[in-house]
N, C-alpha and C positions, 0 to 999 in steps of 0.2 A: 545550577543543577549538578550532583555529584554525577561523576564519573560511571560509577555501576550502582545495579541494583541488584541488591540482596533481597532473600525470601520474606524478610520482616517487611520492606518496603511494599515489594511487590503483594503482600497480604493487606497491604494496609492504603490499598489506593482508594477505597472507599470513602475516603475524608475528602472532598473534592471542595475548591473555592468557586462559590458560585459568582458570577460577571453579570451585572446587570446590563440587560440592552439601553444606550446612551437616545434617549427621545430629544435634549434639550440641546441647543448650538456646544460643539463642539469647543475645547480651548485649542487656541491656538498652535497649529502645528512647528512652527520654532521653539516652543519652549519644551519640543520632546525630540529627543533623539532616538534617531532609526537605528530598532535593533541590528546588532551584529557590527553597529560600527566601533571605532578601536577609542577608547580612551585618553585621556594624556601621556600615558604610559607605553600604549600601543597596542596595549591588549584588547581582545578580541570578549567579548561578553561567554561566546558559547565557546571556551577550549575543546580540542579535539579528543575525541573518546579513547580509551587503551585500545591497540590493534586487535582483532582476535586472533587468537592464538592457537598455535599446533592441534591442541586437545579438542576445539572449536569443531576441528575439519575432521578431526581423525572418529568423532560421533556423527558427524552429517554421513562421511561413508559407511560405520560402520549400520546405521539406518536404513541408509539403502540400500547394501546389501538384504540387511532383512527381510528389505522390501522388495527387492529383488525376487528373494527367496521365493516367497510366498506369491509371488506374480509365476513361479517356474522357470526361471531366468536364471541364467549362467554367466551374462554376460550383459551391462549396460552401457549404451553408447547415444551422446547428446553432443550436439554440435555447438562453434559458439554464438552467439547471437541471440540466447537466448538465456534467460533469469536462471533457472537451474545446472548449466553451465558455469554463470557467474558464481552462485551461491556455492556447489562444489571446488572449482578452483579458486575462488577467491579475487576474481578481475572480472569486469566487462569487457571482453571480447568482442570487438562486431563479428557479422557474418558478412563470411566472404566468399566472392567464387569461389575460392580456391577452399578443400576443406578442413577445417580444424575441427579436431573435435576429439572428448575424452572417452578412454573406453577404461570398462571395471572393471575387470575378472571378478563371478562371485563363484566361491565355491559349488562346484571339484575343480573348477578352472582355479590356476593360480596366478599369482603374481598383484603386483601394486596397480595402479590407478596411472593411466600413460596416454600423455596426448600424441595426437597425429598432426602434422601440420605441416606446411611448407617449410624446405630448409633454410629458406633468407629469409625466414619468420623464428627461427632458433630464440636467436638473442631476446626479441620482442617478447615469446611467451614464457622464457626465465625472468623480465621482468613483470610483467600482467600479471601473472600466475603463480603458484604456490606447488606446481606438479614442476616435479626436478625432472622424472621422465618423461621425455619428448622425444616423440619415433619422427626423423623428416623424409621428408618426400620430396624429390627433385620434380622439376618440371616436366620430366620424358617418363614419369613415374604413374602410377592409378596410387591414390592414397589408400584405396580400399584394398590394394594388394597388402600396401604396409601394415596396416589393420590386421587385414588375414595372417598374416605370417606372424605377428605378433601375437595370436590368439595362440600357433604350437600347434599340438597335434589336436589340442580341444576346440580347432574352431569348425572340424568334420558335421560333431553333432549341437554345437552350439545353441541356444535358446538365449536371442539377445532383446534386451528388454528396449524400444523405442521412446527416448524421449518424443513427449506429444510436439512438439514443436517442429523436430524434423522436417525440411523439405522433402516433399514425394521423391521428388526424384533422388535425391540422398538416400534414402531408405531402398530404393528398385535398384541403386548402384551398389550398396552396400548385400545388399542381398545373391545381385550375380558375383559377385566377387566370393561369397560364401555360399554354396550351391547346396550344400547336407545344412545349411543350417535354419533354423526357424525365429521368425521376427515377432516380437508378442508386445503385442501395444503396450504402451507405458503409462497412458494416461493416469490412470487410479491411480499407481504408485508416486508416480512424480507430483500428483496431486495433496498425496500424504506427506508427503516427503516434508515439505516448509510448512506446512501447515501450524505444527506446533512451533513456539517464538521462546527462544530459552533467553535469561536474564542479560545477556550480552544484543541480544535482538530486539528487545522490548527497550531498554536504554538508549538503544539510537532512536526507535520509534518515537520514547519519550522525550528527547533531544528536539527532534524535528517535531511534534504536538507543541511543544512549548518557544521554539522559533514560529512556526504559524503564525500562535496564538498573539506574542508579541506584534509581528509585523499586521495582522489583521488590527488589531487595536490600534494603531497609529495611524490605519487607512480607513476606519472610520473618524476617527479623530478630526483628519485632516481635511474631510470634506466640507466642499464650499461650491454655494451656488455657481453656476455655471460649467462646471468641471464635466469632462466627458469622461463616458464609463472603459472606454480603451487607454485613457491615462491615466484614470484609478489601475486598471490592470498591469499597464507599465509600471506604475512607481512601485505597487507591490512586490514586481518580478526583481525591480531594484534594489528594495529592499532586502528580498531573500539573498542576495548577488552579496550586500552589505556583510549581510552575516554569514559569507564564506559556504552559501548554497543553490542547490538550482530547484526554483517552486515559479509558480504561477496558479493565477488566482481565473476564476471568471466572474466578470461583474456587472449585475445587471440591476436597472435602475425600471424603476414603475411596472408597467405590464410587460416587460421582459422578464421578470421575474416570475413570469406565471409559465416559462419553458423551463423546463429541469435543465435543462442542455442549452441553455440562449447562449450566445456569445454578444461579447459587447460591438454595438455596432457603430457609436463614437453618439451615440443618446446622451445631452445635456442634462445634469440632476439639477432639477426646481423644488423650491419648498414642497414641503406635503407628500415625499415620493420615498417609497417603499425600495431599499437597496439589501439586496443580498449577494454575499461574497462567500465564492466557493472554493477552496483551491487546497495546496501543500505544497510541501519542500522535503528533498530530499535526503538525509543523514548516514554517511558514509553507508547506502545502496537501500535505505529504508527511510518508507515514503509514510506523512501523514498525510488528512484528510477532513478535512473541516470546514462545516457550512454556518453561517450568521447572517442571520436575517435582521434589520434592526430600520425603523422609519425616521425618516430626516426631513427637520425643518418642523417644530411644533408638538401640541399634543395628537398622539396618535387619535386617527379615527375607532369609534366603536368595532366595526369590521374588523380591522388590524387585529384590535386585542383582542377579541372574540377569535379569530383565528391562531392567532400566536402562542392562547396557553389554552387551547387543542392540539396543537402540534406537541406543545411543550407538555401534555401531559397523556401523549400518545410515547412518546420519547421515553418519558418516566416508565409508563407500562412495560413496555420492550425492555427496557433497564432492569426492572424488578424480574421479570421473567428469566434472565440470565443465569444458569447454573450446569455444573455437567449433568448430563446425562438428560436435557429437554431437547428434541428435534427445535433444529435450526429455525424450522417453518413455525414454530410457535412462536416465535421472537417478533415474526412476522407477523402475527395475528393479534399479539397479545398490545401491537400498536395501530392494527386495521379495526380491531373492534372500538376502539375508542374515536376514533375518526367517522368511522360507519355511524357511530350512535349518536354523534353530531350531525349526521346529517349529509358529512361530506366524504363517504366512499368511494364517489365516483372521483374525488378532485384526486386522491390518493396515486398515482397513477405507475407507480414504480415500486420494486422492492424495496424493503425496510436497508437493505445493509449489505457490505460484502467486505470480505477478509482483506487484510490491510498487511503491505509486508514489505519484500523487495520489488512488487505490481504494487500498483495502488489499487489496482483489482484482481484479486484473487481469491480462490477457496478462502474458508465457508461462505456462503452465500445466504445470506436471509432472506427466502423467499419462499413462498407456499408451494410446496411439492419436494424440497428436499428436507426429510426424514433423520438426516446423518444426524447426529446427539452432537453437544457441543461439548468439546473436551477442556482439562486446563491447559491455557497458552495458547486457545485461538484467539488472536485479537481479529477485531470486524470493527467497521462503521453502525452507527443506530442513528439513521436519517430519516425520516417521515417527514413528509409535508402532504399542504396544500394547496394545489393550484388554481385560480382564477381567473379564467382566460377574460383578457382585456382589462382586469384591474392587477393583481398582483399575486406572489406567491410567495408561502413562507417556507423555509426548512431549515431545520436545526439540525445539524450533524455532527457529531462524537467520534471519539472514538474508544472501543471496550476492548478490556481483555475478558475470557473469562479464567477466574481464579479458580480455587479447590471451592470453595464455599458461595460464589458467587459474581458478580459482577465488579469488576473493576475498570472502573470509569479513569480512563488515562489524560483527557482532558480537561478541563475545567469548562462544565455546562452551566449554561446560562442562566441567572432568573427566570421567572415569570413577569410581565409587566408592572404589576404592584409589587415585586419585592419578593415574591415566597419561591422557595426553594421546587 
């Protein structure tokens, strides 16, 4: 997979290779090598992507700000431990007792972008981090003193925008510390903030869609009677490991597949049993997300296929409806209707989709009641199934971008059971 993706590319992911689901005995899994492992050579299948660079970071704040702006906010402050953090400075930080965390100046307030942290934490966040300014804080110190006095004379009437994540009590400390000033939820804006995925963020997406996809293919491949569904899950997570990543799958075998959320509970696969693998990996801080439903051991039952291209043309529906400016919640209907007219609305039992990024769950959300229009550069999941309590369940899961003109399908989606696209 090349390195970056350019606007041509990224216009053109509508060419998608379709995978048929594998009904007949698998070939044997020695004769395939587990993605990501190293060659004769030594090399590694997936090289690492270009770092992102200055200009990268220096649009993520100058957005925020914006966003800032128009929240009434003067001032933005997130702790670490948490994704917008990361995605701002550039490291995963945990969170710690002790506080770290970044604060913005946005105009009339001035100045750079400057963490707060403990001082035998110095060195740590020159390496973690991408912010050269770091105010420390001794032990016999309040870090929210540091904060304040770093704010200047603008932190009297301050309007500081709250990352949503924030601990309560971070936020009631940081507030006495600044007594003139007022705290204005962040949610909505930090919720905008990543939402849109620019061509450096879509590449690692599409990085890790296409490791999935590899190590999922060898984990049906290699299945063989007797095999428990917790060592399907193991070898998967091994495999991601392989290819220089951290993923996990969950994998569930016969009527466990009719829970969206089953986890494996070490269930033996027998001929005739309906296995579905759900999982992702994640590419330097962005995560895929990808579900495959496929029956092992024979020709499938009538039911199966009967089920599998409803699902699979509930998927399509959703797919087609993809474009800016359609509320999110149609995306969600436009693959409820087609289930519904089958017959099986009730089995439908979850939302169609949700934004895919540095969370593997995050804004947009496909799901009936949000309204928000879908812009270019959300990417989201397009998962519909159906469930059958006590026989089995299907779901096929994608993952989409939306482009200027339409749907772009970042994965490679499945067949239908006979072949048709």
């Amino acid at each position: 997979m090349p390195h970056t993706i350019d606007r041509r590319r990224f216009l053109g992911g509508l060419a998608i290779a379709a995978t048929v689901p594998g009904c007949a005995a698998a070939p044997a899994v020695e004769a395939r090598q587990p993605p990501g492992t190293a060659s004769a050579s030594g090399a590694h299948r997936y090289p690492p992507l270009p770092p992102l660079g200055d200009a990268t970071f220096a649009r993520r704040y100058d957005r925020l700000r914006a966003l800032a702006r128009e929240a009434g906010a003067s001032v933005v402050f997130a702790t670490s431990g948490t994704t917008s953090f990361a995605y701002l400075v550039g490291g995963r930080v945990e969170r710690s007792e002790r506080l770290i965390a970044l604060v913005v100046p946005v105009a009339p307030v001035e100045g750079a972008p400057f963490l707060v942290a403990p001082a035998f934490e110095l060195e740590r966040m020159h390496r973690q981090t991408r912010v050269r300014d770091v105010r420390p804080w001794e032990e016999h110190e309040s870090p929210y003193t540091v904060a304040r006095d770093a704010l200047g004379a603008a932190r009297a009437n301050a309007r500081i925008l709250i990352e949503p994540h924030t601990e309560y009590q971070t936020a009631l400390a940081l507030g006495r510390a600044l007594p003139g000033a007022t705290l204005v939820d962040g949610t909505a804006a930090f919720e905008r903030l990543r939402v849109h995925k620019d061509d450096d963020e879509l590449a690692r997406i599409r990085r890790a869609i296409a490791i999935t996809q590899d190590v999922f293919e060898v984990a049906f491949a290699r299945l063989r009677p007797g095999v428990r569904d917790r060592d399907v899950s193991q070898a998967i997570a091994d495999d991601f490991r392989r290819a220089g990543v951290t993923g996990y799958a969950l994998v569930q075998f016969g009527a466990l597949s009719a829970l969206p959320h089953g986890h494996p509970g070490g269930d033996v696969l027998r001929e005739g049993t309906v296995v579905l693998i759900d999982g992702g990996c994640e590419v330097d801080g962005y995560w895929s997300d990808i579900t495959r439903t496929q029956f092992f051991g024979g020709e499938p039952p009538a039911e199966f296929k009967k089920v599998f291209g409803i699902v699979h043309d509930a998927q399509s529906a959703a797919i087609a409806r993809v474009r800016p400016g359609v509320p999110a919640e149609e995306i969600d209907r436009a693959a409820r209707e087609v289930i519904e007219r089958a017959g099986y609305g009730a089995r439908f039992t979850h939302r169609l989709g949700h934004g895919l990024g540095m969370d593997g769950h995050e804004p947009a959300y496909m799901v009936q009641g949000n309204t928000a229009a879908l812009e270019p550069g959300f990417v989201f999941t397009v998962e519909p199934g159906i469930y059958l309590p006590d026989k089995f369940g299907v779901r096929i899961e994608d993952d989409v971008a939306c482009g200027p003109e339409g749907a772009i399908v970042l994965s490679r989606r499945v067949a239908t059971l006979d072949g048709a696209k």
